[in-house]
C-alpha positions as CSV (number, residue, x, y, z in Angstrom):
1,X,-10.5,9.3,27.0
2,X,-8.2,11.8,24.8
3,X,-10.0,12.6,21.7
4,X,-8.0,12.1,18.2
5,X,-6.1,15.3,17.2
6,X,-8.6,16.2,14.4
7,X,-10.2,20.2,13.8
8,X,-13.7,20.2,12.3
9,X,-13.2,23.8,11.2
10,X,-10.8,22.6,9.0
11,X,-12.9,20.3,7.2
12,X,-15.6,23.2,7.0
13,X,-12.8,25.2,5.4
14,X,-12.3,22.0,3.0
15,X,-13.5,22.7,-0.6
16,X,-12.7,19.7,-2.4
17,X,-13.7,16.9,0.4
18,X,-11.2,14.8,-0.8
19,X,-11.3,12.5,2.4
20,X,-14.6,11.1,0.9
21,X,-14.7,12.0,-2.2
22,X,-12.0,10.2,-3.8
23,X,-13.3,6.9,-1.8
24,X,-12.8,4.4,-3.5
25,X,-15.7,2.4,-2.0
26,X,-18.6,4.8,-1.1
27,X,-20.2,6.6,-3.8
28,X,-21.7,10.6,-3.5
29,X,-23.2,12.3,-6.0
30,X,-21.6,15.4,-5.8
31,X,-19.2,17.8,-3.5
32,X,-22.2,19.3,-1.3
33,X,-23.6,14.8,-0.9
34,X,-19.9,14.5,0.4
35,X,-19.8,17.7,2.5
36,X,-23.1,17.1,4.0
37,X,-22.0,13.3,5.1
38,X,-18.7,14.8,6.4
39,X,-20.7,17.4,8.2
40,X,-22.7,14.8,10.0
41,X,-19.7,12.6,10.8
42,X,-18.0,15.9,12.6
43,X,-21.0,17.0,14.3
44,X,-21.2,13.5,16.6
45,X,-24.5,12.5,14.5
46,X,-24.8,9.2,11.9
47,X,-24.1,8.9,8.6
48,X,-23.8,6.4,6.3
49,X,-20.4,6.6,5.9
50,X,-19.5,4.6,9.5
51,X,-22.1,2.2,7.8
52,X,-19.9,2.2,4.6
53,X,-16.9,2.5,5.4
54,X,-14.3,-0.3,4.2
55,X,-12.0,0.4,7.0
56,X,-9.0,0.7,3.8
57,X,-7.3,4.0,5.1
58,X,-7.5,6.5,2.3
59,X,-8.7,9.1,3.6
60,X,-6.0,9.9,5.7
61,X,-3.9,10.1,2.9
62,X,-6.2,11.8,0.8
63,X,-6.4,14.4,3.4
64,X,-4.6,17.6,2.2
65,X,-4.4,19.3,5.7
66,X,-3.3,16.2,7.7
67,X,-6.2,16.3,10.0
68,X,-6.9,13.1,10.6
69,X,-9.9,12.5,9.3
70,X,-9.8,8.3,9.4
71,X,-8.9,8.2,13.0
72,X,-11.8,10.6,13.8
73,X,-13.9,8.6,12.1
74,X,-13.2,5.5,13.9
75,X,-13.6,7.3,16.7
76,X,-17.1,8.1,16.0
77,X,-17.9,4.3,15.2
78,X,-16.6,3.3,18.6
79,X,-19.1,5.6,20.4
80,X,-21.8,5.0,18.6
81,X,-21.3,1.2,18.4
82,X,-21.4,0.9,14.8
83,X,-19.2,-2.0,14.5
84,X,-17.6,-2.9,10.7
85,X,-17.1,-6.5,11.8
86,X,-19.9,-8.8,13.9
87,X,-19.6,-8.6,17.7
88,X,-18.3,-12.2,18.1
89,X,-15.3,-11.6,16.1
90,X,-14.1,-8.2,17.5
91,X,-14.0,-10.1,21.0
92,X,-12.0,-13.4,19.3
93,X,-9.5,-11.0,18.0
94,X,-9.4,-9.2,21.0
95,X,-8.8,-11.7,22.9
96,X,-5.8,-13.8,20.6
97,X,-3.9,-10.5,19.8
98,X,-3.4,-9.9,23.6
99,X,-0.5,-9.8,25.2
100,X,0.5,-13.1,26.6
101,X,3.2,-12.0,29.4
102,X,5.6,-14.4,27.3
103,X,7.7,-11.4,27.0
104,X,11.9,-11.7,28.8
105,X,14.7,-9.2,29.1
106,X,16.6,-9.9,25.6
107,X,20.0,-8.1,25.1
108,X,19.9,-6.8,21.7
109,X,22.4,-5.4,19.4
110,X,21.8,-2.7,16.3
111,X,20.3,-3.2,14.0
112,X,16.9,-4.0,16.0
113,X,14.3,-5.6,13.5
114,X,10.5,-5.7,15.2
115,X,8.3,-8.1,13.4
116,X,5.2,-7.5,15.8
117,X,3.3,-10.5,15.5
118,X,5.0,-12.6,13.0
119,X,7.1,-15.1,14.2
120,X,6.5,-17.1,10.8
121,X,8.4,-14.5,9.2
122,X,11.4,-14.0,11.8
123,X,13.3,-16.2,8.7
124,X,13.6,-13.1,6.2
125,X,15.8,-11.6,9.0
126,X,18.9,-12.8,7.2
127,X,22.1,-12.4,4.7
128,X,24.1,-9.3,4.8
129,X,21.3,-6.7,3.9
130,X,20.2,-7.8,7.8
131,X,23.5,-8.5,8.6
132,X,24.1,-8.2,13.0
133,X,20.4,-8.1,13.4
134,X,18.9,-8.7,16.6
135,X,15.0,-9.8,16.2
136,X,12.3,-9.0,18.2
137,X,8.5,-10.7,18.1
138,X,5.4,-11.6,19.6
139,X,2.1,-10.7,20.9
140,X,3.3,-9.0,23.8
141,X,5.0,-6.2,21.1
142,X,2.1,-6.3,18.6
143,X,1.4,-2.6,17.5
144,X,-2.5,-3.2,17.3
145,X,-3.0,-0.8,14.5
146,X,-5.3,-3.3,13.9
147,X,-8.2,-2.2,15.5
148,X,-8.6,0.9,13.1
149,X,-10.7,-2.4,11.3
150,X,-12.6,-2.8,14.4
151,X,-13.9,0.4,15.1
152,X,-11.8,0.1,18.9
153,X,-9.7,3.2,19.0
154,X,-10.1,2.2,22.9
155,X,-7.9,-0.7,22.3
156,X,-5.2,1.2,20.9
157,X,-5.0,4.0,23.1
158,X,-4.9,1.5,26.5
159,X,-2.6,-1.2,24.6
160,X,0.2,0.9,22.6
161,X,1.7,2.6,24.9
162,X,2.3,-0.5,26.9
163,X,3.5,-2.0,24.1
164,X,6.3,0.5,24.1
165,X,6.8,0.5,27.2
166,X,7.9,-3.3,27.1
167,X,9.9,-2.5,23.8
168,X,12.0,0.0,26.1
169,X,12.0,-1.8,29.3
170,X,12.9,-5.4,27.9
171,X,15.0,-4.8,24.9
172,X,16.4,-1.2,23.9
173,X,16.6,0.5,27.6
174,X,19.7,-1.4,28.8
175,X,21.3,-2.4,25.6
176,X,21.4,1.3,25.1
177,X,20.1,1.5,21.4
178,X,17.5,4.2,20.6
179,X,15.9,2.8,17.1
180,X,13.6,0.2,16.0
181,X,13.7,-1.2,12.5
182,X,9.8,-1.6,11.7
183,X,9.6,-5.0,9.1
184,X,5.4,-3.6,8.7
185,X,3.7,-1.0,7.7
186,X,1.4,-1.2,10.4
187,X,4.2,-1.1,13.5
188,X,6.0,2.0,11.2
189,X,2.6,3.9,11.0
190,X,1.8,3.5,14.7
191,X,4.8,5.1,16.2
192,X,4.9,7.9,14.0
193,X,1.5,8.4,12.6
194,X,-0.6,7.3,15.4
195,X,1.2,7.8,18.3
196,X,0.9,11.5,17.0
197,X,-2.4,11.9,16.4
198,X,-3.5,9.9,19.6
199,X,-0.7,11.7,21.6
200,X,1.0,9.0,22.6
201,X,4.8,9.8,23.6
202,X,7.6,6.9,22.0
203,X,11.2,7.3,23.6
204,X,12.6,5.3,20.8
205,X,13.7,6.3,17.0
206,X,11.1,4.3,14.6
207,X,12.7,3.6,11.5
208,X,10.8,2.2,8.4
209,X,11.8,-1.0,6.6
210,X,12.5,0.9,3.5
211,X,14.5,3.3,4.7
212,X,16.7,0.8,6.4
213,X,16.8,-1.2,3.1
214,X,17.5,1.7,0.6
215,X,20.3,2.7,3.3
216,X,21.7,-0.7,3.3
217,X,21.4,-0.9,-0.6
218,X,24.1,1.8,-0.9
219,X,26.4,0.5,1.5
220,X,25.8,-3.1,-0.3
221,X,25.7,-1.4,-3.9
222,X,28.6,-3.7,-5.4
223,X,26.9,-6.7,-4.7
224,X,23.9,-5.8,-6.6
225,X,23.1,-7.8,-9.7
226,X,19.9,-6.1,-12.0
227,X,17.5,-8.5,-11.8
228,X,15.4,-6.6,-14.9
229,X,11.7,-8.0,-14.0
230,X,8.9,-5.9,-13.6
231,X,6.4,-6.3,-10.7
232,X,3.2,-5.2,-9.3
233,X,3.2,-3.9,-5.8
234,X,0.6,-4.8,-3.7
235,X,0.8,-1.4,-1.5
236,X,-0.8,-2.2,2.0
237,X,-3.6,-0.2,3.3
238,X,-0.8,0.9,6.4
239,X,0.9,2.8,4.1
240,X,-1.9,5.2,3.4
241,X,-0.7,6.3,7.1
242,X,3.1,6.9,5.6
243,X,2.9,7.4,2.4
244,X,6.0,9.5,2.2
245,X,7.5,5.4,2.2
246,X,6.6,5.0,-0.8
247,X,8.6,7.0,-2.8
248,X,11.2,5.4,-0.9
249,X,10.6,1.6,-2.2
250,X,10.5,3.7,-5.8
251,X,14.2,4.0,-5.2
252,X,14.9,0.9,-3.9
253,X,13.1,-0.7,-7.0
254,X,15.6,1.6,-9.6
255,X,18.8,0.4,-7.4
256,X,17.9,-3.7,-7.8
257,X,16.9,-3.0,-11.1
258,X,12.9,-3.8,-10.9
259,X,10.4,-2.1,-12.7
260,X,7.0,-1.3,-10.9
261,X,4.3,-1.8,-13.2
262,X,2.2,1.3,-14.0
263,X,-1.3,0.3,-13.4
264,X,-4.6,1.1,-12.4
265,X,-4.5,0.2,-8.7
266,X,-1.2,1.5,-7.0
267,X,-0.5,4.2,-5.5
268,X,-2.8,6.2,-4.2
269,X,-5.7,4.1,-6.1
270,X,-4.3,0.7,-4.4
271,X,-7.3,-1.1,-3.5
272,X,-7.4,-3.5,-0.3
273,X,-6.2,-6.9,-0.6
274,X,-9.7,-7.6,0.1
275,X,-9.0,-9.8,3.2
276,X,-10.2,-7.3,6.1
277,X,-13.9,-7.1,4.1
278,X,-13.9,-11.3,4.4
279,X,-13.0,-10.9,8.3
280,X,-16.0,-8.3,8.3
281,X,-18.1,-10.8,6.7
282,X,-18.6,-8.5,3.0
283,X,-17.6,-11.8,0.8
284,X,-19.1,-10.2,-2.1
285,X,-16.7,-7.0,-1.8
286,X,-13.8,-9.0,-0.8
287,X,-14.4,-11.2,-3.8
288,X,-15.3,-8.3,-6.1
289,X,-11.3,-6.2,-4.9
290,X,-9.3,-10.1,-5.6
291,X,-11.1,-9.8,-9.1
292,X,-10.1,-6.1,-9.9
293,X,-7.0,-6.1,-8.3
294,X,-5.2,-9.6,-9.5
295,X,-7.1,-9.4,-13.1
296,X,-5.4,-5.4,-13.0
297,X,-1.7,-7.0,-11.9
298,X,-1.7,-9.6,-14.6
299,X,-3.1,-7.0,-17.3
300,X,0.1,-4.9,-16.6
301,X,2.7,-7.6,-17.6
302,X,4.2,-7.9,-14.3
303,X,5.9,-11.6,-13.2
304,X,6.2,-11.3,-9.2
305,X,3.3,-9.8,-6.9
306,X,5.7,-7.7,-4.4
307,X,4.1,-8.0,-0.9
308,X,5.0,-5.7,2.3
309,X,2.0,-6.8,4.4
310,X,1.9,-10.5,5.9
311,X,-1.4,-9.9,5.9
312,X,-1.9,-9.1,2.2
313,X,0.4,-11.7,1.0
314,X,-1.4,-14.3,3.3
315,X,-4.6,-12.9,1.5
316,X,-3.1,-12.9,-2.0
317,X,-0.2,-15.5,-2.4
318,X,-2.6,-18.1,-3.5
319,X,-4.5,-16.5,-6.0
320,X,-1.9,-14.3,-7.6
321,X,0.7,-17.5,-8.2
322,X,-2.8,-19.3,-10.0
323,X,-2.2,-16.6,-12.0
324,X,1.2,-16.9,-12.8
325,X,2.6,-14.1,-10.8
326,X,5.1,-15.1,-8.0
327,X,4.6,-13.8,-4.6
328,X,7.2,-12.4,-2.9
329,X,8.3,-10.0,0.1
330,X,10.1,-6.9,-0.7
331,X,13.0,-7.5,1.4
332,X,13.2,-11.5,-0.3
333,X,13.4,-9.5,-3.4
334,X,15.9,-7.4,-2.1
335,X,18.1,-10.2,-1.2
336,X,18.0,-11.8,-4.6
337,X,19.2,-8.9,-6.3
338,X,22.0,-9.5,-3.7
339,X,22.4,-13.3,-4.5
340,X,21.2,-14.5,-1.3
């Protein structure tokens, strides 16, 4: 099995240890507690950080040399069996994020949105900022970026690149389009991010959500109308993998005329939306993140929750709107600045 593109002389050239010591969720008393952790993690022995570990990201972000040090890790949970969720529900998921063989030759014209998994959601492609769209779905396309939660790198490396395989062979090979408009986070952050640390080859152009939108935003610019709210983004643990996105939604906010609260947990302090703790059975962490994070949002004076993860806004949706704080998808928010 190809090992993760990741150094360990680089992290023994590391002085800060950022990867663990800005962790948000695993506590060290000092640089040398946090270099003697990350030594053991490199060295194939145990440490308490696979134990730990919240599964949330960071530390790929927080990772000044881009080495990779969250896929490694995983890597060293898969081998030495230290699962983050119980056994029974890694082989559930397993088994209902499959693919299903559902999948049938589909001419498709450009723009070509993939929405992975979410067929619930097929519904925001609409209105002129997706105007021509062709939509692509299902199990059979899911990214499984996933199973970075689930400690089963294995997964990804067997199931990805038959994923785009199918992507090329039943939709973009004979229409003759070369780009794929990513609706998630997660589908964005596999074909760049992963598929490069895992060495995994991808024929087509990924493009980001954002980067369509903000492009789109221009060409749409005289339809805009301000809609002067300010909102608290609920930034998806995916984009720690892409964070150069993120910047980009700051631009999209300024054009529609939203400001993005300034608080304690965005950015590179966004906490997790707390639902991949509750599917690894750590209710009291899960509960503990919903407190911080929603009590944080309504502290900051914001009136929507803006969502870019199904998964987060499945999580959140509920409890932020008991709060008075409308949940919304970017790209809904988008289209109301456009009147749609």
């Amino acid at each position: 099995m190809a090992t993760v593109r990741f150094d360990p002389e680089v992290c023994s050239g590391c002085e800060t240890i950022d990867c663990l010591m800005k962790c948000q969720y695993i506590n060290f008393r000092d640089v040398a507690d946090a270099r003697s952790e990350r030594e053991k993690i490199n060295s194939s022995g145990q440490s308490r950080v696979l134990e730990e570990c919240l599964t949330c990201y960071a530390c790929q972000e927080y990772c000044p040399y881009d080495n990779n040090p969250f896929y490694h890790l995983v890597d060293r949970q898969e081998a030495l069996g230290i699962l983050p969720a119980p056994t029974p529900i890694v082989k559930e998921q397993l088994k209902m994020m499959a693919p299903k063989g559902r999948i049938t030759k589909q001419q498709v014209t450009s723009p070509v949105v993939d929405m992975c998994a979410f067929p619930m959601l097929t519904g925001c492609i609409r209105g002129t900022l997706f105007e021509g769209a062709s939509v692509v779905v299902g199990t059979d396309i899911f990214c499984n970026i996933m199973w970075l939660h689930f400690a089963r790198n294995s997964v990804i490396r067997e199931r990805v690149p038959e994923v785009i395989d199918r992507i090329m062979y039943y939709y973009l090979s004979d229409s003759g389009i070369s780009e794929l408009i990513c609706f998630h986070d997660e589908c964005y952050g596999t074909y760049t991010s992963v598929a490069d640390a895992y060495g995994i080859e991808v024929p087509f152009k990924p493009v980001h959500l954002f980067d369509y939108i903000n492009g789109r935003l221009d060409i749409l610019a005289d339809r805009i109308k301000p809609l002067d709210v300010k909102i608290a983004y609920q930034r998806p643990c995916s984009n720690r993998l892409i964070p150069q996105t993120d910047s980009v939604l700051d631009e999209i906010f300024k054009k529609i005329g939203v400001e993005r609260a300034d608080r304690t947990y965005d950015r590179q302090n966004a906490l997790c939306c707390g639902g991949v703790p509750r599917a690894q059975q750590r209710d009291d962490e899960a509960d503990r993140l919903v407190e911080d994070n929603i009590a944080d949002m309504v502290d900051s004076g914001a009136k929507y929750c803006v969502f870019n993860c199904p998964f987060c806004m499945a999580t959140l949706a509920e409890a932020v709107l008991e709060k008075g704080l409308m949940p919304i998808l970017v790209s809904d928010l988008v289209q109301m600045a456009l009147g749609e």
